[in-house]
C-alpha positions as CSV (number, residue, x, y, z in Angstrom):
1,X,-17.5,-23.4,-157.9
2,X,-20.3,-23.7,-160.5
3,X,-19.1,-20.5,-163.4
4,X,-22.1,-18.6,-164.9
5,X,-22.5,-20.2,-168.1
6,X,-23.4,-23.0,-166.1
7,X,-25.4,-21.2,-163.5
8,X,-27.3,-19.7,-167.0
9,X,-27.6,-23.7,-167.8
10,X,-28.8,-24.2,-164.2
11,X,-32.4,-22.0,-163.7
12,X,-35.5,-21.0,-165.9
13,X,-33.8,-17.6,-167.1
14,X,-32.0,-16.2,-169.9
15,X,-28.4,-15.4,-169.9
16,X,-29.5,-11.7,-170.2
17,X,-31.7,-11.8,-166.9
18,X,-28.3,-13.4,-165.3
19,X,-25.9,-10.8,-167.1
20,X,-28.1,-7.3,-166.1
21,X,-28.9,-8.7,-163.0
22,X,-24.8,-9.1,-162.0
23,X,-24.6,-5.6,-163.5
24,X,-27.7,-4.1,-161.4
25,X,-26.0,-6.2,-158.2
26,X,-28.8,-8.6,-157.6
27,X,-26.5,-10.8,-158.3
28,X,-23.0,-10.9,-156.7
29,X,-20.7,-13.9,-158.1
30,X,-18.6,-15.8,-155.5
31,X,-15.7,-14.8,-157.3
32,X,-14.4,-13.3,-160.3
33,X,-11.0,-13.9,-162.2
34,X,-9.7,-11.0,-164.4
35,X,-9.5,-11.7,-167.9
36,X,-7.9,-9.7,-170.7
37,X,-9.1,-6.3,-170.6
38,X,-12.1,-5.6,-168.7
39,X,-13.4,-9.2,-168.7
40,X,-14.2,-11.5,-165.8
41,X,-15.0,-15.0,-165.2
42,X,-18.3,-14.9,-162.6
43,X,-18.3,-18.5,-160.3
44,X,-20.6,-19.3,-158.0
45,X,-21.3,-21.7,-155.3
46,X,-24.0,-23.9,-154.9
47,X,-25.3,-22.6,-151.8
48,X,-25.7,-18.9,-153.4
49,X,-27.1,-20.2,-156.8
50,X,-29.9,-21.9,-154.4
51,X,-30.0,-18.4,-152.6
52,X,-31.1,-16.9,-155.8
53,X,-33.1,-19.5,-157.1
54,X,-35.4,-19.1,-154.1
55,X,-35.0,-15.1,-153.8
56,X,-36.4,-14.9,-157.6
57,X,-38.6,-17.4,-157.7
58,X,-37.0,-19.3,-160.8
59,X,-37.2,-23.1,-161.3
60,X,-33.3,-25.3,-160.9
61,X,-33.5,-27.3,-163.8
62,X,-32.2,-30.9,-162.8
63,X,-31.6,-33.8,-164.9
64,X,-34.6,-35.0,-163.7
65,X,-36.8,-33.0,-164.7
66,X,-35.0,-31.4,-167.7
67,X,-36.1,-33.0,-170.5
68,X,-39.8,-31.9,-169.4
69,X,-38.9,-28.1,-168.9
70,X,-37.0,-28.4,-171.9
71,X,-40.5,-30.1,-174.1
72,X,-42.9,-27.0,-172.0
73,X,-40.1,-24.5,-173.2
74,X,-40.4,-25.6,-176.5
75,X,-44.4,-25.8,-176.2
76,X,-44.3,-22.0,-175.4
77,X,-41.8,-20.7,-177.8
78,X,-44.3,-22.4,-180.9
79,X,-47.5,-20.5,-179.4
């Protein structure tokens, strides 16, 4: 099971797209263990993190081609 920091690590968004779209349920974790209070740990598998990579059109950032997303990344953040 692949948790959702990692799944945030994984694709072209930003942990808030990830985090509203969980809470808007476009996004449904594989499973989630309760936490203190009303806190949960989302996991996913990989199967369903490729579901959603294809659904929304995002880009799985792989080890071999991450040090180029991260240079275009950084390209576009300086404009």
């Amino acid at each position: 099971m692949i948790s959702q920091i990692e799944f945030v690590r994984m694709v072209s968004v930003q942990s808030e797209t990830i985090d509203r779209y969980i809470r808007e349920s476009k996004i449904i974790p594989d499973l989630e263990v309760p936490m203190s209070g009303n806190r949960t740990f989302k996991y996913f598998k990989e199967d369903t993190i490729n579901k959603y990579v294809k659904e929304f059109g995002w880009q799985l950032i792989l080890p071999s081609n991450m040090k180029a997303f991260r240079k275009t990344r950084l390209y576009k953040s300086c404009r």
